[in-house]
C-alpha positions as CSV (number, residue, x, y, z in Angstrom):
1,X,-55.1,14.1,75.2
2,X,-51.8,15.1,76.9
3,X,-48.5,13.6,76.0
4,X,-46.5,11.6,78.2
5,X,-43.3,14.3,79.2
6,X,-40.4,11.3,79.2
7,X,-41.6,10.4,75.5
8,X,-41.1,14.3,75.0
9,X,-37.4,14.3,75.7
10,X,-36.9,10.9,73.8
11,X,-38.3,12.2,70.3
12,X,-35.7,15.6,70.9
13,X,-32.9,12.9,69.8
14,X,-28.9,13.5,70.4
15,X,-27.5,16.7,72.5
16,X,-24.7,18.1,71.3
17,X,-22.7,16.7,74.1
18,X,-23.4,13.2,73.1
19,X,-22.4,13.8,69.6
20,X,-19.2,14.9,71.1
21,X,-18.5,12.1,72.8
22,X,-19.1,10.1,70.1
23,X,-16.8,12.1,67.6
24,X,-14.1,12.0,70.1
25,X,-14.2,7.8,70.4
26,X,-14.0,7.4,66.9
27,X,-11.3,9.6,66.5
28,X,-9.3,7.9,69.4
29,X,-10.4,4.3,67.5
30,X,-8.8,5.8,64.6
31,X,-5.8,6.7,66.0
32,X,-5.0,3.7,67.4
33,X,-5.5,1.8,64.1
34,X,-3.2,4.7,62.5
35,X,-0.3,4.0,64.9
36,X,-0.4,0.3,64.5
37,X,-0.9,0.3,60.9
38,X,2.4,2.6,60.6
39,X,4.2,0.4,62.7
40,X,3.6,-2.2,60.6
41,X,4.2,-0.8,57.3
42,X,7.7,0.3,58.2
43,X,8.4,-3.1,59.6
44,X,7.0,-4.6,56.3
45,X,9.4,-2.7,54.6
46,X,12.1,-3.4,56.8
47,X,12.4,-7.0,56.2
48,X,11.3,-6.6,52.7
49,X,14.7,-5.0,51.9
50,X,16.7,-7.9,53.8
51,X,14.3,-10.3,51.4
52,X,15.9,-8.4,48.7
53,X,19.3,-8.3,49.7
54,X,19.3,-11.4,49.5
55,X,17.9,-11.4,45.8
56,X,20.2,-9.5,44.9
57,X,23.4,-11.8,46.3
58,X,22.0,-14.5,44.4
59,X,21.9,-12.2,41.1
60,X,25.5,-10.7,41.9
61,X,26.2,-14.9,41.8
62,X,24.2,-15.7,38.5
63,X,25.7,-12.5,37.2
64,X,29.7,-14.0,38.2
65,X,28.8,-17.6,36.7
66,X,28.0,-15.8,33.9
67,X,30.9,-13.3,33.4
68,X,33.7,-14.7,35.6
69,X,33.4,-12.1,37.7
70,X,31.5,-9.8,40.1
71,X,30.7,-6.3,38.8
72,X,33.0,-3.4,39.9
73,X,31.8,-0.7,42.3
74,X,31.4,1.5,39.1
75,X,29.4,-0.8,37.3
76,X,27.5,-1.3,40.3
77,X,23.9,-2.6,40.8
78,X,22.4,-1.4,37.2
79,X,25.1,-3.9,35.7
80,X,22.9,-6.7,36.8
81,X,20.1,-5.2,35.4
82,X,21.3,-4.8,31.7
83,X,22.8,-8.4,32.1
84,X,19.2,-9.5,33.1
85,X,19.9,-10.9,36.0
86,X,17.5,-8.6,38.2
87,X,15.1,-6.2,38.1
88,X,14.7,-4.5,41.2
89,X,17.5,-2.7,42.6
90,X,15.9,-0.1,44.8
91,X,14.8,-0.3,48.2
92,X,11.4,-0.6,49.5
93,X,11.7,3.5,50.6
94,X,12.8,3.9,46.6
95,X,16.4,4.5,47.3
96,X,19.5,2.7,45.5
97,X,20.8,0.1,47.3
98,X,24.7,0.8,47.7
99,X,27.2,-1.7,46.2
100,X,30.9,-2.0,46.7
101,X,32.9,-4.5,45.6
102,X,35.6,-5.4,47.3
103,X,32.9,-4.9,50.5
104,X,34.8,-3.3,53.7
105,X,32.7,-5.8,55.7
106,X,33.0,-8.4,53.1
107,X,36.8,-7.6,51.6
108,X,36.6,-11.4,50.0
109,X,32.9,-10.6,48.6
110,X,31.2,-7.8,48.0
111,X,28.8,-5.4,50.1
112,X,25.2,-4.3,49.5
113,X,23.2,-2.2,52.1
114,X,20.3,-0.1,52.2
115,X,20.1,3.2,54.3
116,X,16.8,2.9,55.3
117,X,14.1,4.9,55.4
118,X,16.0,8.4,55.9
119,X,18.6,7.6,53.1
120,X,21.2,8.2,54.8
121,X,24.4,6.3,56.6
122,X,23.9,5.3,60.6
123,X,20.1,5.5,62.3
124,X,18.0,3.0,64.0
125,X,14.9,2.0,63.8
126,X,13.1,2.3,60.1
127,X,16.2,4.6,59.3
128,X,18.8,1.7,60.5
129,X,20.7,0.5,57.5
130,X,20.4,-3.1,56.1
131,X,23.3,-5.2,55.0
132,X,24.0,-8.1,53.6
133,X,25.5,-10.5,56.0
């Protein structure tokens, strides 16, 4: 009995090629999930800070009800931690948060920021600081 030559090149399986090709799909799949899930980690963390900024105002408040007054710049941020009035006072990228009281933008008040993702004064994007308005 003779066999049937196009059920020959079916039983062979995948070429090489279309192994490829497949390869390279799921690696441009991947890619694209990558990118988006980057974009929205950094945005997460983003507006995670400004949740905590705001946190923190409302500590920096508890903390002058309590006291009769705001912390100094020297105290700073760790004074409302050993008052127990927060726990968190780093950023989302595991940075201080910076504290000055008198504020520059806030001379009444006081300021709080975040540098961002870099650490550092200035940038935009995830690097851009955050500060309370």
């Amino acid at each position: 009995m003779r066999r049937n030559p196009g059920r020959r090149a079916a039983e062979r399986g995948m070429t090489l090629i279309e192994i490829m090709v497949v390869v390279v799909i799921l690696g441009l799949i991947a890619a694209a999930v990558t990118v988006n899930v980057m974009g929205a980690l950094a945005e997460s963390k983003m507006k995670q800070a400004k949740t905590d900024l705001h946190t923190i105002e409302n500590c920096l408040d508890l903390y002058k009800l309590e006291k009769g007054r705001y912390p100094t710049t020297e105290e700073g941020l760790p004074a409302l931690v050993a008052a127990g009035k927060c726990k968190n006072v780093k950023d989302p990228w595991g940075n201080d948060y910076v504290y000055l009281y008198p504020g520059q933008l806030h001379p009444d008040s006081f300021d709080i920021k975040s540098y961002g993702g870099d650490g550092k004064p200035g940038g935009d994007g995830e690097n851009a600081d955050i500060v309370n308005q």
